[in-house]
TORLUMDO-124211 format. One line per 10 residues: their letters; for each residue x, y, z of N, C-alpha, C, CB. Coordinates in steps of 0.001 Angstrom, whole numbers, always signed. Glycine has a CB too. Example, Ala and Ser with C-alpha at 12.3 -4.5 7.8 and 13.67 -1.06 7.14 Angstrom:
BEGIN
AS) +13190/-5690/+7800/+12300/-4500/+7800/+13200/-3300/+7800/+11308/-4473/+9046; +12850/-2250/+7080/+13670/-1060/+7140/+12900/+30/+7870/+14084/-598/+5725
***
This chain:
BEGIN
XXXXXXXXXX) -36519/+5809/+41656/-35125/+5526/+41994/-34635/+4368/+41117/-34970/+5182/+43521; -33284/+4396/+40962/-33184/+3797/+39363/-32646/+2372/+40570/-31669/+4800/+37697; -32107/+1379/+40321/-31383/+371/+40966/-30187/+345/+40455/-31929/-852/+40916; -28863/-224/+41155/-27535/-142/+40460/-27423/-619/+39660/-26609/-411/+40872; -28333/-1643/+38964/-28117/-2364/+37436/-28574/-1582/+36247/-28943/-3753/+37305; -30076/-824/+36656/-30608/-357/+36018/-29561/+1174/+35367/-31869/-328/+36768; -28930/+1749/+36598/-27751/+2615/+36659/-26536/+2255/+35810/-27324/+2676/+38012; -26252/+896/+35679/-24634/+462/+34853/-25531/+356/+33663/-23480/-1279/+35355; -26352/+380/+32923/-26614/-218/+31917/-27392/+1075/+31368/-27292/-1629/+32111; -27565/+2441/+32021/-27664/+3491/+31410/-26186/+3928/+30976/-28409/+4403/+32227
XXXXXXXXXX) -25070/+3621/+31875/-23729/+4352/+31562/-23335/+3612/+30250/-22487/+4215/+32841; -23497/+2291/+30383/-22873/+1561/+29005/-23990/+2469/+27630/-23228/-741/+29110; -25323/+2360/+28129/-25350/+2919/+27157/-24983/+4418/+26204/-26102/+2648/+27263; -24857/+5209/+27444/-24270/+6915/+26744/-22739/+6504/+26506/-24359/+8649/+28138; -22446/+5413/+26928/-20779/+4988/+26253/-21167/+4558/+24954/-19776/+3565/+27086; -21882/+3952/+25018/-22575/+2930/+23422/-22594/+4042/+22334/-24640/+2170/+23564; -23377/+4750/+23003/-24059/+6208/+21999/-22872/+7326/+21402/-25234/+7363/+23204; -21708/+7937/+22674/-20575/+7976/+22149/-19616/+7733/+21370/-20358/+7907/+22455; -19553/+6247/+21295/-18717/+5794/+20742/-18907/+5019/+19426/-18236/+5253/+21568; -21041/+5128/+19244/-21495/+5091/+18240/-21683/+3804/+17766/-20908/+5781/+17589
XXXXXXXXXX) -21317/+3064/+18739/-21306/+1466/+18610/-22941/+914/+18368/-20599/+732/+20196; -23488/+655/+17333/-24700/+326/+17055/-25098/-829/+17741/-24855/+214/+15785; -24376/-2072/+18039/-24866/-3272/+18554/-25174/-3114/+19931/-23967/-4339/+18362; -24238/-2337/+20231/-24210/-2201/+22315/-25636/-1123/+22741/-22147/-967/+23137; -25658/-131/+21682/-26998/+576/+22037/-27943/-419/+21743/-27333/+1939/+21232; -28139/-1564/+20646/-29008/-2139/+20769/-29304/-3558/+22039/-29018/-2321/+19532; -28525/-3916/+22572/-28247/-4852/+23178/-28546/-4175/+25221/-26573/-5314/+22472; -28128/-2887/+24709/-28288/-2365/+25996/-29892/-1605/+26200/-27004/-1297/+26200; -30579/-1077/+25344/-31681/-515/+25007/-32511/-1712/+25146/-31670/+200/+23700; -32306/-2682/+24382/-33005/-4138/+24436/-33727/-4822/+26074/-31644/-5239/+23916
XXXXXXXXXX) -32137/-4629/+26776/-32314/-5161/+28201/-32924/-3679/+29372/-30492/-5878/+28718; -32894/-2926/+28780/-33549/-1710/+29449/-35270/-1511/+29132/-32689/-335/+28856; -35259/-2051/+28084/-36645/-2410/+27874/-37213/-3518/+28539/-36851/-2622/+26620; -36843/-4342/+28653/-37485/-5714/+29450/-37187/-5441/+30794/-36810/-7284/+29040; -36378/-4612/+31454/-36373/-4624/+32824/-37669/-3873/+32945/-35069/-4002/+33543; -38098/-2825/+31887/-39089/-1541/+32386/-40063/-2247/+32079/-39101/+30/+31697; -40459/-3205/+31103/-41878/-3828/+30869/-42109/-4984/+31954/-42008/-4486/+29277; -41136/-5431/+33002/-41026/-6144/+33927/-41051/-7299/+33958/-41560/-5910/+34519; -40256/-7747/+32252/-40112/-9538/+31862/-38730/-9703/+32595/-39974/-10092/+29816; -38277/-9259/+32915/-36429/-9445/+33501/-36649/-10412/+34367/-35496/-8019/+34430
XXXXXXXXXX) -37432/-10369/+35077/-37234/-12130/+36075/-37431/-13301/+35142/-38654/-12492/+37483; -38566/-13722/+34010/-38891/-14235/+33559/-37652/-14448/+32235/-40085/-13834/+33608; -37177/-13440/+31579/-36539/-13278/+30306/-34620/-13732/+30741/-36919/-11353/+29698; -34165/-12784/+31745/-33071/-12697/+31870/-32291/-14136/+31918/-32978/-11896/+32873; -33141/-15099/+33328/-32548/-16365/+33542/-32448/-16936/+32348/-33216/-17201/+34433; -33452/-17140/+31099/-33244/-17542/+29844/-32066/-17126/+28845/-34302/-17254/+29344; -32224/-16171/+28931/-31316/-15796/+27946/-29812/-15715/+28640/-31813/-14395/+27297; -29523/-15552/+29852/-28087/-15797/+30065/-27682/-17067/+30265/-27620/-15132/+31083; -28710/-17963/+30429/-28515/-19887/+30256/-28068/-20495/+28772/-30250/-20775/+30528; -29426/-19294/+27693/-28994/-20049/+26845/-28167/-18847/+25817/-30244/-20978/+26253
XXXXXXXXXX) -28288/-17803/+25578/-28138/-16381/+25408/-26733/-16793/+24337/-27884/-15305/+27091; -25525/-17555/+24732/-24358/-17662/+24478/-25062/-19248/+22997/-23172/-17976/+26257; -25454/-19840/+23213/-26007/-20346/+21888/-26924/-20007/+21206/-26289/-21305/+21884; -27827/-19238/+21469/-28144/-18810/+20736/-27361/-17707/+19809/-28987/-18657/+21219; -26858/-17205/+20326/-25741/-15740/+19975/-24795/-16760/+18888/-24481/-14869/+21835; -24279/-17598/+19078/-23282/-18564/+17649/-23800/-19147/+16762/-22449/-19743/+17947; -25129/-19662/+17728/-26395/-20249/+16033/-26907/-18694/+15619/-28516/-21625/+16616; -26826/-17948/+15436/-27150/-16395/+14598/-25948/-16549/+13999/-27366/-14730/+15505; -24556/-16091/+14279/-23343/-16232/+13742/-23317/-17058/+12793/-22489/-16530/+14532; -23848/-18670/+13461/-23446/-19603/+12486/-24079/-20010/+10705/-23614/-20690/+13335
XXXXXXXXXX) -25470/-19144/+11144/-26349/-19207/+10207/-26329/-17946/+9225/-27584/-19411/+10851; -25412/-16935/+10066/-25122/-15453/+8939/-23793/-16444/+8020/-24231/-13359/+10110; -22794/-17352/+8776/-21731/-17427/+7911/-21943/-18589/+7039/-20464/-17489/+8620; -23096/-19256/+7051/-23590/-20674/+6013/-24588/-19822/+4841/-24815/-22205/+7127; -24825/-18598/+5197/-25540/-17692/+3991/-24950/-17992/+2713/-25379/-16068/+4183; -23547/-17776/+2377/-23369/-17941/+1098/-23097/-19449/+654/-22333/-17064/+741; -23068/-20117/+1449/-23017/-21850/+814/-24913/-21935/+367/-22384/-23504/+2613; -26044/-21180/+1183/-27409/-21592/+704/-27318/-20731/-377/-28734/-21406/+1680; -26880/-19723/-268/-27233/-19050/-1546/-26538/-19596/-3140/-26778/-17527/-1248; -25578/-20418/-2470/-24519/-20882/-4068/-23070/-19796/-4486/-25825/-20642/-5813
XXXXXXXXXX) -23356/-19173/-3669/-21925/-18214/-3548/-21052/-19140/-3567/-21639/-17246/-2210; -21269/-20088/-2292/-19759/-20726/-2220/-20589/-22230/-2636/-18671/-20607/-322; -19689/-23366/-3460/-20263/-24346/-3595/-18782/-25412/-3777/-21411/-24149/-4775; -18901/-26572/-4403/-17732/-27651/-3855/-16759/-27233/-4691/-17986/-29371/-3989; -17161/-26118/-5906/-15443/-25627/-6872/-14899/-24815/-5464/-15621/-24072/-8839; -15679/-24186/-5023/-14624/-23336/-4078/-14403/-23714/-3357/-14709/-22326/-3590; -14737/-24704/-2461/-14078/-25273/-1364/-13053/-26433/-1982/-15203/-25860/-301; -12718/-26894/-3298/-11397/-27541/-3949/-10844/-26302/-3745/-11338/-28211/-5593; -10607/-24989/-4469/-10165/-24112/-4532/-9740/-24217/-3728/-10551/-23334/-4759; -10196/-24019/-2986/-10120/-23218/-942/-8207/-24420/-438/-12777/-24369/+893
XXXXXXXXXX) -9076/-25396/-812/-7849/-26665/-393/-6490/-26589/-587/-8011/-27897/-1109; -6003/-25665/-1748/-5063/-25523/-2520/-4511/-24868/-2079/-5160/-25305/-3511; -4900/-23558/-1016/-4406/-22134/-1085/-3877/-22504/+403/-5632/-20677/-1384; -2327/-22302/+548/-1813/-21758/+2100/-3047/-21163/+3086/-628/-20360/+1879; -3746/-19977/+2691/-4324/-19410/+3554/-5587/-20194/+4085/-4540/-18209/+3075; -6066/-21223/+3601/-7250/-21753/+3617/-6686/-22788/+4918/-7835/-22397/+2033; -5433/-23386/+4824/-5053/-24445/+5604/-5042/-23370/+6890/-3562/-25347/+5107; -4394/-22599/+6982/-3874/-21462/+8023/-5714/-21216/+8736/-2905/-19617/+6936; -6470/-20654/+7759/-7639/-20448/+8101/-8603/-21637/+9174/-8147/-20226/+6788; -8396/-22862/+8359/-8920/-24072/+9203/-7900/-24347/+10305/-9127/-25450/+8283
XXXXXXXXXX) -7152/-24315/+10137/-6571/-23944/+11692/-6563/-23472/+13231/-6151/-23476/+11586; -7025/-21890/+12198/-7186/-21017/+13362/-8531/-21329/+13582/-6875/-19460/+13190; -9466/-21642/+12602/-10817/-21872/+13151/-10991/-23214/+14405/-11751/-22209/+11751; -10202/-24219/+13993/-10115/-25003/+15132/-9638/-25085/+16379/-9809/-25656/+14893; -8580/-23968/+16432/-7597/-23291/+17826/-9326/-22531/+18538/-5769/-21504/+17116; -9882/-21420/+17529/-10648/-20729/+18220/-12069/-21837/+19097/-11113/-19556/+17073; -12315/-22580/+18464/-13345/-23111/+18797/-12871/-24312/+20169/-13996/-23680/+17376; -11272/-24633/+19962/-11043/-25330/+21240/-10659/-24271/+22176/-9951/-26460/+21163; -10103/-22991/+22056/-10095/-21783/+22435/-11073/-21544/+23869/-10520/-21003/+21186; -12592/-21303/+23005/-13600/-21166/+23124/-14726/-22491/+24215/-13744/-20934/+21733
XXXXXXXXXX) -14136/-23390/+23704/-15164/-25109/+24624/-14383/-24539/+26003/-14485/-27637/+23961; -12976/-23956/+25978/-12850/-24075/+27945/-13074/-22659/+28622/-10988/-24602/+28609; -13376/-21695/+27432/-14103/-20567/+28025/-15262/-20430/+28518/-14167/-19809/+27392; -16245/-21836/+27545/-17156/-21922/+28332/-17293/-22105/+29437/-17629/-22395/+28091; -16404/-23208/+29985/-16392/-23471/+31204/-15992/-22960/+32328/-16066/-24175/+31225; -15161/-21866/+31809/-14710/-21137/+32757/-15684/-19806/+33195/-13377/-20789/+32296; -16205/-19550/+32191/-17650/-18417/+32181/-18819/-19304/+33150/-18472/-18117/+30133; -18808/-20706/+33223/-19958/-21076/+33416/-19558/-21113/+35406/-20402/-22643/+32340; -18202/-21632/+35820/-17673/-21908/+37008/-17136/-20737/+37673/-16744/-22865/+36875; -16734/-19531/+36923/-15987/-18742/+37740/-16524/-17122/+37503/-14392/-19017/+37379
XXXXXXXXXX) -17562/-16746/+39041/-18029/-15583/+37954/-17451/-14258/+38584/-19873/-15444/+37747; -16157/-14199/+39423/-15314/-12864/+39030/-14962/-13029/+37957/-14152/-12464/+39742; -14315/-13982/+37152/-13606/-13873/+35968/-14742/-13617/+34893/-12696/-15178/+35699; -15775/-13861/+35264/-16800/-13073/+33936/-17175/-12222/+34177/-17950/-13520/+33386; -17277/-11748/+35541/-17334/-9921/+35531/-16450/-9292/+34931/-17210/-9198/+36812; -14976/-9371/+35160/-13974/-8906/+34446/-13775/-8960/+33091/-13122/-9322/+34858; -14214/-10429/+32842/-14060/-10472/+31202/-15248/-9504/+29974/-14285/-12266/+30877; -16310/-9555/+30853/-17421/-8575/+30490/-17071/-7596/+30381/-18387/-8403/+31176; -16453/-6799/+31861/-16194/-5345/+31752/-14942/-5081/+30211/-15435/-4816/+33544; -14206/-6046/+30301/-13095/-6083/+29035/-13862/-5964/+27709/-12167/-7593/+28973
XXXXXXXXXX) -15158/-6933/+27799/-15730/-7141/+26429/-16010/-5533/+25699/-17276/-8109/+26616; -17022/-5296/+26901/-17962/-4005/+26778/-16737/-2570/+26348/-18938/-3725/+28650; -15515/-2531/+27106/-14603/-1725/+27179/-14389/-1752/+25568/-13444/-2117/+28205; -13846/-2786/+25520/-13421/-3334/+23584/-14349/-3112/+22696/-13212/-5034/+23207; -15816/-3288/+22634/-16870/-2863/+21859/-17058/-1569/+21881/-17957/-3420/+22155; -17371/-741/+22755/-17653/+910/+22776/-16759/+1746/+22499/-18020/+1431/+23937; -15027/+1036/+22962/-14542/+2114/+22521/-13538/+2011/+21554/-14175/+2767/+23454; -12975/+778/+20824/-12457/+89/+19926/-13242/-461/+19054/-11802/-680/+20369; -14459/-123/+19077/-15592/-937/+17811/-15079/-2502/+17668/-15427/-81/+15895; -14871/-3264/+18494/-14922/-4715/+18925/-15846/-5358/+18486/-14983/-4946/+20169
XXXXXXXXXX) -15711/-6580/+18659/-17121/-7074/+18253/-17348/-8090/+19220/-17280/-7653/+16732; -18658/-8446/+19766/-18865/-8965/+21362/-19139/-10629/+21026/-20484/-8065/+22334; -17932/-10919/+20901/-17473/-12246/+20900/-16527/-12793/+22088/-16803/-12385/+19672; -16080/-11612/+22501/-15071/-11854/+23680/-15007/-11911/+24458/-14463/-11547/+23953; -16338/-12332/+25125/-15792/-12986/+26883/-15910/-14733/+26235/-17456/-12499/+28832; -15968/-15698/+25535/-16194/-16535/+25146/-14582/-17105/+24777/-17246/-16289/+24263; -14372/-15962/+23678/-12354/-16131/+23884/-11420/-15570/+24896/-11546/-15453/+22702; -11927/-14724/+24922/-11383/-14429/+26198/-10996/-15213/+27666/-12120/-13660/+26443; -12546/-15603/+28011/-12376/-16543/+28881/-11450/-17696/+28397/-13630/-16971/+29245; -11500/-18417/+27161/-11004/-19515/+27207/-9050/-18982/+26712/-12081/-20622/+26096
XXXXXXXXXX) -8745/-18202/+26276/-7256/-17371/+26613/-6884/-17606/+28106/-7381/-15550/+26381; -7922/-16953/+28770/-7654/-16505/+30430/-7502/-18365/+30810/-9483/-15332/+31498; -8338/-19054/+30463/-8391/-20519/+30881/-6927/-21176/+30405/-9779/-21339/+30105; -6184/-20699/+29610/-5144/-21183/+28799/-4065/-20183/+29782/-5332/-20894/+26897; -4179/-19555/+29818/-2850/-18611/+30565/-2579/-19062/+32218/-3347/-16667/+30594; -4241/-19351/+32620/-4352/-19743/+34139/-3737/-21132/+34214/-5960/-19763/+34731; -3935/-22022/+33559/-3389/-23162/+33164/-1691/-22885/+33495/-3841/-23464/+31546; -1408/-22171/+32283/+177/-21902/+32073/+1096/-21456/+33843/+249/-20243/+30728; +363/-21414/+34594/+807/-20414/+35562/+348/-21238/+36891/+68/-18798/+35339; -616/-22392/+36673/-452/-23242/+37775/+504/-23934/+37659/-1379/-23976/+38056
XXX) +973/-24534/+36478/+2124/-25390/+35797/+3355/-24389/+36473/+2053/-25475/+33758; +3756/-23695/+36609/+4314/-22842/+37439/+4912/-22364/+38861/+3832/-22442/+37284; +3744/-23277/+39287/+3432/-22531/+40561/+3579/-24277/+41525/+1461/-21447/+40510
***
């Protein structure tokens, strides 16, 4: 008899497989494996404590690839300085990342809103080829809108 988790995380995956989304079959196959080899008590608490840094130090270390490699070095970042889009770019990178510090917190304090934001994530990855960054902005959007609407109220 399967359990209801073991049950949602077969459906995500024939959604995964459908919709051909390579990361979610792996991510979902991944955690279907450790429930069946029976590390999930041991594995799970870890990785959803730390799961979300580790997941940005991977990110962070795919997007510093071309500064180790010499792709990018200090001509291009003068370059970079010059160009409208570069200012626009550091921008948005700093909106996302303050974006992001109160999503944490809101992922970490409120967990209907990360059920929901999950089910949104997973929805956006399988069937929009998304990329599963978004309960992190998400949450911190939702933290910015909830804000907007106590101010309101």
């Amino acid at each position: 008899m399967f359990s209801q988790a073991t049950l949602f995380l077969l459906i995500l995956l024939g959604i995964a497989v459908i919709a051909k989304n390579q990361s979610l079959i792996f991510a979902v196959a991944f955690l279907l494996v450790i429930k069946l080899i029976g590390l999930d008590s041991k594995l799970f608490p870890y990785l959803q404590s730390k799961g979300i840094n580790l997941g940005v130090t991977i990110i962070t270390i795919a997007v510093l690839i071309p500064i180790a490699t010499g792709e990018i070095g200090f001509k291009q970042l003068g370059d970079a300085v010059k160009s409208s889009y570069a200012w626009i770019a550091l921008g948005a990178g700093i909106a996302v990342a303050l974006i992001a510090k109160h999503g944490l917190t809101l992922l970490q304090n409120d967990p209907q809103i990360t059920a929901a934001l999950v089910i949104g994530t997973i929805l956006a990855v399988a069937l929009f080829q998304g990329v599963a960054v978004g309960p992190l902005i998400g949450a911190g959007i939702a933290y910015i809108c909830m804000k907007i609407v106590e101010m309101f109220q």
